[in-house]
Backbone as CSV, one residue per row, in Angstrom:
resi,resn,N_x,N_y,N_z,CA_x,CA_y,CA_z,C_x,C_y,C_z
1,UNK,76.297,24.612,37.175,77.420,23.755,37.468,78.660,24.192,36.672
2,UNK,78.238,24.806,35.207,79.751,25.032,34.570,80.041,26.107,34.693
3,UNK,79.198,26.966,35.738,79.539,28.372,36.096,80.841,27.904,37.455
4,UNK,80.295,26.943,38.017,81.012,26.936,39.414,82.412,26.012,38.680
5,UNK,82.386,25.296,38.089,83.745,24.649,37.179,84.899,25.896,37.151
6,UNK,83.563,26.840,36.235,84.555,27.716,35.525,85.505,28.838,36.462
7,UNK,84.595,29.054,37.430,84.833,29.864,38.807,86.208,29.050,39.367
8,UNK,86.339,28.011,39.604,87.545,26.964,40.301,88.407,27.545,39.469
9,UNK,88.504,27.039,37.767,89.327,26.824,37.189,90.253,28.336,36.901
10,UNK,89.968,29.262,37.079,90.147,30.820,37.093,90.680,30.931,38.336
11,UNK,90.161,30.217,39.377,90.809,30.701,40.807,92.138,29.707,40.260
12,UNK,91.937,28.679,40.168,92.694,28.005,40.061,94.606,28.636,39.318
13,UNK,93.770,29.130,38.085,94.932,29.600,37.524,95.550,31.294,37.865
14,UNK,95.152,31.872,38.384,95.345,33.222,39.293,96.116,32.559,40.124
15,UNK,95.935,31.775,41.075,96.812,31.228,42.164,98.271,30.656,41.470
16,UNK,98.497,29.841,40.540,99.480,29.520,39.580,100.508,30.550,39.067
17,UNK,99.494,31.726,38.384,100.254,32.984,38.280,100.710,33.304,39.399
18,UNK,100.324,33.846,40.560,100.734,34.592,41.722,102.042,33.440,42.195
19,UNK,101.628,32.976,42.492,102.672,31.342,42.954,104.281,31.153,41.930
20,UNK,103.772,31.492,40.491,104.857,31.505,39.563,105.719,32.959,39.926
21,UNK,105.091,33.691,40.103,105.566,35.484,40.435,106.177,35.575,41.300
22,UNK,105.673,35.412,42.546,105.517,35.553,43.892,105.982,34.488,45.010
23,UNK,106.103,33.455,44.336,106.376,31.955,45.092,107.721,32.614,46.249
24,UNK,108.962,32.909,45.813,110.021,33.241,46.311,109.524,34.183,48.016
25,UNK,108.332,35.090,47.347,108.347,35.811,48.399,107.393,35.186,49.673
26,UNK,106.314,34.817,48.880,105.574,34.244,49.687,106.143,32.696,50.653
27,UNK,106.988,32.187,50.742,108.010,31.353,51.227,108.681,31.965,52.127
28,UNK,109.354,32.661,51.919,110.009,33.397,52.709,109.603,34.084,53.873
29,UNK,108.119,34.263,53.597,106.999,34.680,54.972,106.289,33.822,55.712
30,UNK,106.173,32.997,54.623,105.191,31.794,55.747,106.352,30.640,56.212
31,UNK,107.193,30.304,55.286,108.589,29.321,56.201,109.657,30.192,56.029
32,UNK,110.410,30.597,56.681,111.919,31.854,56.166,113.114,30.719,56.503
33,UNK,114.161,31.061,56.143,115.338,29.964,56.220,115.307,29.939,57.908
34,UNK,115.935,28.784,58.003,116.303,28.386,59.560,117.955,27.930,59.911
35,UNK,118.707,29.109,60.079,120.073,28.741,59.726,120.665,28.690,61.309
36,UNK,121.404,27.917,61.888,122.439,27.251,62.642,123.879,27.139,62.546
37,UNK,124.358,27.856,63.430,126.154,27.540,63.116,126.453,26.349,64.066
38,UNK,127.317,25.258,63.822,127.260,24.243,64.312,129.002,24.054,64.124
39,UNK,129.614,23.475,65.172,131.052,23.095,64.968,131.480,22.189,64.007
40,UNK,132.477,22.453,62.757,132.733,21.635,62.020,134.337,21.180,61.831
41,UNK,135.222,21.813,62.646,136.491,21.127,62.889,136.881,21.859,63.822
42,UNK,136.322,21.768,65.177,137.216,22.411,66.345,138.653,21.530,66.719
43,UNK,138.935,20.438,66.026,140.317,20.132,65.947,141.616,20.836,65.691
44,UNK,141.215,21.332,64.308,141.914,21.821,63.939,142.538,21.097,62.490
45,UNK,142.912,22.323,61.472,143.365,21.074,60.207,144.718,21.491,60.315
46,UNK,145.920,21.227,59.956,146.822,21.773,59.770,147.215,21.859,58.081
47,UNK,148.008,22.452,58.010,148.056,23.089,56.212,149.104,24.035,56.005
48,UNK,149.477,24.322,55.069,150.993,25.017,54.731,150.509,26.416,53.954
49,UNK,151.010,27.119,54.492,151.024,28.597,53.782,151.779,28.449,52.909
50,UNK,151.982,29.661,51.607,152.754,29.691,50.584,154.380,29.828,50.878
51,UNK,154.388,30.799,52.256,155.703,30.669,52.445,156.470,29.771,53.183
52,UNK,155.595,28.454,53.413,155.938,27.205,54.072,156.188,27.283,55.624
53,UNK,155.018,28.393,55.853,154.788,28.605,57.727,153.586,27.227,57.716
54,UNK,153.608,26.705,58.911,152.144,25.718,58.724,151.480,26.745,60.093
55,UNK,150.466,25.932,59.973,149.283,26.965,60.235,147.939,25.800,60.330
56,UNK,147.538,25.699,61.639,146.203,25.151,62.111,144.697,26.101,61.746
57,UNK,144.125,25.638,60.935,142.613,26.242,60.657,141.280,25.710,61.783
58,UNK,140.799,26.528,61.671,139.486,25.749,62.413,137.889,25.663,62.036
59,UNK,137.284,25.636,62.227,136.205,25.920,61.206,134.782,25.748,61.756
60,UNK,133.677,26.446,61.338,132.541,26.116,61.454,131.657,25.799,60.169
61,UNK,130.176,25.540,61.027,129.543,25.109,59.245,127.927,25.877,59.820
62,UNK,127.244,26.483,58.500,126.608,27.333,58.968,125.775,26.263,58.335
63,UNK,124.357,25.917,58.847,123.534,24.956,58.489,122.088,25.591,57.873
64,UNK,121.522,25.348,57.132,119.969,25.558,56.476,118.907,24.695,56.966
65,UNK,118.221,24.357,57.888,117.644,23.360,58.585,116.105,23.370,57.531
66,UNK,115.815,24.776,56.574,115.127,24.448,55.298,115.746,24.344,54.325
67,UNK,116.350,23.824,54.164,116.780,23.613,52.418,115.946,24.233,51.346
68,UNK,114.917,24.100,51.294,113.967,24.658,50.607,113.304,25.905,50.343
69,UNK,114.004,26.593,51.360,114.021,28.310,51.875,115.286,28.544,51.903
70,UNK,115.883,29.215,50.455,116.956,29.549,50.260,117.834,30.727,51.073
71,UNK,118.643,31.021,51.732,119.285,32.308,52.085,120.258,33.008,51.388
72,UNK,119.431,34.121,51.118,120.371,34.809,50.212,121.205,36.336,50.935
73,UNK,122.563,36.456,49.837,123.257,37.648,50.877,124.030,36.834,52.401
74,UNK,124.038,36.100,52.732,124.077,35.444,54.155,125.581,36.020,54.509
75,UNK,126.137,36.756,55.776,127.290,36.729,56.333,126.588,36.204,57.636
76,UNK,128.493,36.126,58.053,128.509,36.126,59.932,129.462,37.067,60.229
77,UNK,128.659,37.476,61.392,129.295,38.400,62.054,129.986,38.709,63.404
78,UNK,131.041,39.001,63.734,131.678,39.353,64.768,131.003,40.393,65.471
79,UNK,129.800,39.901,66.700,128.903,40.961,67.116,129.943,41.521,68.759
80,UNK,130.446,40.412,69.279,130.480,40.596,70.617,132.434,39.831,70.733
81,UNK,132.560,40.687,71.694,133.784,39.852,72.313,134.212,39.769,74.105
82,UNK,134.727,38.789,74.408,134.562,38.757,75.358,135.995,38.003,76.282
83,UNK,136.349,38.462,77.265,137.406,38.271,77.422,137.888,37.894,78.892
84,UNK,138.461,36.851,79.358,138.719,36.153,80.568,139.395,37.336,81.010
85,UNK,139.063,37.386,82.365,139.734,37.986,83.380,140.389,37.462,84.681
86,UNK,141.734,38.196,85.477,141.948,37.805,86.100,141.854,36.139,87.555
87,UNK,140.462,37.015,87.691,139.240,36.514,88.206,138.727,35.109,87.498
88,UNK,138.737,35.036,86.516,138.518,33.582,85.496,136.913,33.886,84.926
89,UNK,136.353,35.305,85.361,135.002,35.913,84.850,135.200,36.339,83.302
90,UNK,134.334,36.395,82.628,134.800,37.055,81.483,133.755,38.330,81.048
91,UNK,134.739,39.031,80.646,134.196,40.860,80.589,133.989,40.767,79.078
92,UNK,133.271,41.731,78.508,132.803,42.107,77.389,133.960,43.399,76.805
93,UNK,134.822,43.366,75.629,135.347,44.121,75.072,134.553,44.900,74.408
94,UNK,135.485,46.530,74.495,134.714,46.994,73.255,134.779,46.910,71.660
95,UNK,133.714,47.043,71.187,133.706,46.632,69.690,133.058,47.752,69.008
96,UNK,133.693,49.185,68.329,133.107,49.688,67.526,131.847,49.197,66.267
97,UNK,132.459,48.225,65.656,131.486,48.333,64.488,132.210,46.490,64.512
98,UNK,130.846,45.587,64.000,131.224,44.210,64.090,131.935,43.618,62.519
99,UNK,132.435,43.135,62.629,133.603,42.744,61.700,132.774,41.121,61.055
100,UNK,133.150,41.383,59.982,132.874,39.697,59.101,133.974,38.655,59.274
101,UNK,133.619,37.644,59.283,133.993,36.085,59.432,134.340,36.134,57.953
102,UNK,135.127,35.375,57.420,135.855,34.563,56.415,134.656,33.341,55.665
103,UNK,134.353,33.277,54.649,133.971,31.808,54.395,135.163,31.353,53.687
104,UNK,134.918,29.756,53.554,135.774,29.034,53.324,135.335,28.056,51.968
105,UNK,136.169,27.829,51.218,137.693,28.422,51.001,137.608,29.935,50.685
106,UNK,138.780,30.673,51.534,138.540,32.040,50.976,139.305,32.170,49.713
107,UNK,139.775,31.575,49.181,140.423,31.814,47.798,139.217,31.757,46.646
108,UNK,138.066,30.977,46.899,137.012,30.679,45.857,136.060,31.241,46.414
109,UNK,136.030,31.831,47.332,134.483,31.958,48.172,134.251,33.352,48.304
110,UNK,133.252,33.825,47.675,132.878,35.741,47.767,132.583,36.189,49.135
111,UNK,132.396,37.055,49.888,132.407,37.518,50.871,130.852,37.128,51.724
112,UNK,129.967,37.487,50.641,128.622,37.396,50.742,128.065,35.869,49.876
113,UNK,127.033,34.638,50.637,127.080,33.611,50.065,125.402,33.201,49.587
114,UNK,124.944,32.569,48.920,123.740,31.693,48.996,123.898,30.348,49.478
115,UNK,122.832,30.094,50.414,123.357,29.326,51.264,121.711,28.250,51.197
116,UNK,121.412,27.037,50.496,120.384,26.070,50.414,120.654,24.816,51.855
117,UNK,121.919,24.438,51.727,122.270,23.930,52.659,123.411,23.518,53.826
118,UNK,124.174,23.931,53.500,124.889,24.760,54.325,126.400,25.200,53.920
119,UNK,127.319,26.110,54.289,128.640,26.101,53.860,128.941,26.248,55.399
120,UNK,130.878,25.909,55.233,132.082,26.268,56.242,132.180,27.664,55.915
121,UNK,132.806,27.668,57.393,133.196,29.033,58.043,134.148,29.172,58.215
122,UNK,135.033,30.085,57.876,136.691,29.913,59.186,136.485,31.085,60.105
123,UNK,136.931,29.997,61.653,136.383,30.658,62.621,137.797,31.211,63.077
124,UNK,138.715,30.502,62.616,140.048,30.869,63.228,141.110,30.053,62.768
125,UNK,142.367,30.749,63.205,143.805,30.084,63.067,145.032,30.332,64.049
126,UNK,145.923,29.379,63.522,146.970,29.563,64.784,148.020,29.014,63.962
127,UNK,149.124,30.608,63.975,150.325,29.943,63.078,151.508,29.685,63.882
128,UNK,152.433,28.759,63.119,153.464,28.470,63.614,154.696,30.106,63.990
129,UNK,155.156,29.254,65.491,155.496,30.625,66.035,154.949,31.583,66.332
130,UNK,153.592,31.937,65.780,152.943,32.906,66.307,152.876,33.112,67.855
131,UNK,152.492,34.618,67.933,152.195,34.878,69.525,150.499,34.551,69.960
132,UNK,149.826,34.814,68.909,148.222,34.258,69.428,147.507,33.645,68.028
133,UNK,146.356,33.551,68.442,145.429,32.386,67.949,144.390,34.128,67.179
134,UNK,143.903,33.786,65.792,143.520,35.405,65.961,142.070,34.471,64.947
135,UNK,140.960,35.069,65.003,139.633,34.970,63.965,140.076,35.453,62.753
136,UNK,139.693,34.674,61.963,140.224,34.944,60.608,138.826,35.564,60.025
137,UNK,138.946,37.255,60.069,137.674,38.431,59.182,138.062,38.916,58.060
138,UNK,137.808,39.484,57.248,137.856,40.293,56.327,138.543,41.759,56.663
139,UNK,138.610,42.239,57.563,139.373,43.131,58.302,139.120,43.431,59.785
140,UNK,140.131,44.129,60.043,140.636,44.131,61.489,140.619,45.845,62.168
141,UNK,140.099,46.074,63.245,140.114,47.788,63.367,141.357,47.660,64.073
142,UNK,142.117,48.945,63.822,143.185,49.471,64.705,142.881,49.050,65.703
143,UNK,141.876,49.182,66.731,142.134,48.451,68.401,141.667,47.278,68.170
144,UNK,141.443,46.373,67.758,141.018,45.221,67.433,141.623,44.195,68.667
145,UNK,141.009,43.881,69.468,141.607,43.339,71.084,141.016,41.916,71.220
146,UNK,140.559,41.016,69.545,140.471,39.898,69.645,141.259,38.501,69.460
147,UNK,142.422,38.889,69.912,143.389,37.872,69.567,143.825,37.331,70.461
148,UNK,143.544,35.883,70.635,144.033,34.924,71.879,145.801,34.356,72.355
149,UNK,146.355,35.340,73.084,147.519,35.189,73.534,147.873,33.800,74.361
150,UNK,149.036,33.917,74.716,149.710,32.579,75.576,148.748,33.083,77.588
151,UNK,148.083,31.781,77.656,147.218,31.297,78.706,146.446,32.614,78.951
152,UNK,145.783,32.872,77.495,144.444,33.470,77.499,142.940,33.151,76.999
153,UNK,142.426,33.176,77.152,140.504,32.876,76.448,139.621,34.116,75.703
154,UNK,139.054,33.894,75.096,138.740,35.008,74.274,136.959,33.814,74.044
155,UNK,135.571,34.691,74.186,135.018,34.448,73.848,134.256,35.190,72.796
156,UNK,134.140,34.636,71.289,133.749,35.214,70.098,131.827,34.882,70.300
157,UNK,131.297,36.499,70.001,129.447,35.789,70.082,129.534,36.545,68.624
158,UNK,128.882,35.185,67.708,128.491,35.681,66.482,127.196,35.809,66.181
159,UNK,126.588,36.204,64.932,125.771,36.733,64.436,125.297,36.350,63.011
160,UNK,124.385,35.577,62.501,124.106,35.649,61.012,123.665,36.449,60.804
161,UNK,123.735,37.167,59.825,122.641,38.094,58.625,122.972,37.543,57.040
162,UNK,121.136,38.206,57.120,120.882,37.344,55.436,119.821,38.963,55.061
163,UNK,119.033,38.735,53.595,118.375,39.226,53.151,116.846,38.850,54.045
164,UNK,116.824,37.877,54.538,115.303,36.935,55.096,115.808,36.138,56.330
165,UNK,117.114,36.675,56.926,117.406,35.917,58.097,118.240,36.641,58.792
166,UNK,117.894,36.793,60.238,119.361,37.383,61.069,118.628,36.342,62.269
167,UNK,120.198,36.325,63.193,119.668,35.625,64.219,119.186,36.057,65.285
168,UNK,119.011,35.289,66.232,118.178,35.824,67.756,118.764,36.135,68.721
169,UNK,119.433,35.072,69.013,120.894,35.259,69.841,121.845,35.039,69.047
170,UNK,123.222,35.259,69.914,124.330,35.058,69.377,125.026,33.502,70.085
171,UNK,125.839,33.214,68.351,126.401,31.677,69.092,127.432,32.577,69.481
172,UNK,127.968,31.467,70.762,129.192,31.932,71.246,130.417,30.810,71.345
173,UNK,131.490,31.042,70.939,132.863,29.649,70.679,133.768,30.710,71.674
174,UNK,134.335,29.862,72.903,135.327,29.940,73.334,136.384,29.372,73.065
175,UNK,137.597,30.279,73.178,139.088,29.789,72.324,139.773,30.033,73.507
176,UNK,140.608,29.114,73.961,141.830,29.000,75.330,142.959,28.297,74.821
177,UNK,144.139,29.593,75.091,145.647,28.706,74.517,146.463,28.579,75.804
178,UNK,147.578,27.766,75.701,148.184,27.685,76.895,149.620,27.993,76.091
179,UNK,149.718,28.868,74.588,151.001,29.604,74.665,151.592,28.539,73.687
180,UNK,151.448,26.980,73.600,152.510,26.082,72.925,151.721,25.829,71.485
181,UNK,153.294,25.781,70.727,152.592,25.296,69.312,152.889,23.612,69.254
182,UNK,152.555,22.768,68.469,152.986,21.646,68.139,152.490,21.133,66.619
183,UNK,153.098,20.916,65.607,152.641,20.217,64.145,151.840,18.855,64.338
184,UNK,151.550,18.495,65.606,151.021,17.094,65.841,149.593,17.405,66.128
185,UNK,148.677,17.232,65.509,147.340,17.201,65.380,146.821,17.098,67.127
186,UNK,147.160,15.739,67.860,146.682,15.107,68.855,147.107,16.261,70.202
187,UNK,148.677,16.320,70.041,149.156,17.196,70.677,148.280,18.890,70.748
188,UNK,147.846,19.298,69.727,147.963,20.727,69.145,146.198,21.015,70.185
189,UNK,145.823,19.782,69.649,144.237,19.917,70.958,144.507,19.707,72.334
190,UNK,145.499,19.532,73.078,145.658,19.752,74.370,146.041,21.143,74.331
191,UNK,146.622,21.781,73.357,146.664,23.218,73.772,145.843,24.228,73.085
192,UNK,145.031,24.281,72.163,144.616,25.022,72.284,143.050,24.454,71.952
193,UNK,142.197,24.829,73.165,140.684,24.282,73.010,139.684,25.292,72.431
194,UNK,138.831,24.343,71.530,137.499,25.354,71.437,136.502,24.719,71.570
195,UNK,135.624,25.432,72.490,134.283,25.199,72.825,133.224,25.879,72.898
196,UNK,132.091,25.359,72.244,130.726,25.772,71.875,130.071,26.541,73.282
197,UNK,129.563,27.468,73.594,129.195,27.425,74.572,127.791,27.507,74.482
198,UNK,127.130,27.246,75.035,125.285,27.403,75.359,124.573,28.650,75.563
């Protein structure tokens, strides 16, 4: 009997060690993070640049549906673009190499995030006077053909990547301007819409 005690109590503490060591990894295989981008101000905020242009933000929020399965390293990515045509069909642009999304605030926020439960995104902006509505990335290629002009649509399909997470599909947010600016919140969503698409 104190052979079989002693047998438990040894398994017992081997498993403790491995678990103390290993816990991180072994988590990560049997539950891995479960992350979601979900709309978090397709309104729009409005806000003042330094040189007193105002300027509508928009935003998403990238969600952890484990909390408990940390994501580490996490961007989003600009995989796909896509673009209304004539026709009211929308064609696929080309995209050399996919471009990073902004987190938010970008003044405090590193490029690359850990993410337990969830942070904002900036998905985009639209400044005063401007000619289009453009995704706010980390950089932009010379042909860079994602910027939403006066009574155009632009559909953005993004992408997470993590160290223990990329996604399956891509979300996709359609952006449609009809060209007008306005400082009035109520006003500023009749012209320029964004929507989640399926």
């Amino acid at each position: 009997m104190d052979t079989i005690i002693n047998a438990f109590a040894a398994i017992g503490t081997v498993t403790v060690a491995v678990v103390a060591i290993w816990g991180d990894w072994i988590r990560s295989k049997l539950a891995p993070p479960k992350l979601t981008i979900e709309p978090h101000n397709l309104r729009g905020n409005l806000t003042t640049f330094s040189n007193g242009k105002k300027v509508f933000f928009y935003h998403l929020k990238i969600r952890n549906k484990r909390s408990w399965s940390t994501s580490k390293n996490c961007r989003v990515l600009l995989k796909q673009i896509l673009k209304r045509g004539p026709d009211n069909k929308f064609y696929l642009t080309p995209m050399v190499v996919p471009l990073q999304f902004v987190w938010s605030p970008a003044e405090l926020t590193p490029p690359i995030v850990t993410i337990n439960n969830e942070q904002i995104l900036d998905l985009g902006c639209i400044e005063e006077d401007a000619e289009f509505f453009r995704p706010v990335l980390y950089s932009y290629s010379n042909n860079f053909k994602g910027f939403v002009g006066k009574n155009e649509a632009v559909r953005y399909c993004l992408e997470i990547v993590s160290d223990n997470f990329f996604s399956k599909e891509l979300e996709i947010f359609e952006v449609a301007w009809n060209g007008k600016w306005s400082d009035n919140p109520e006003e500023m969503v009749e012209n320029l819409k964004i929507t989640e698409i399926n």
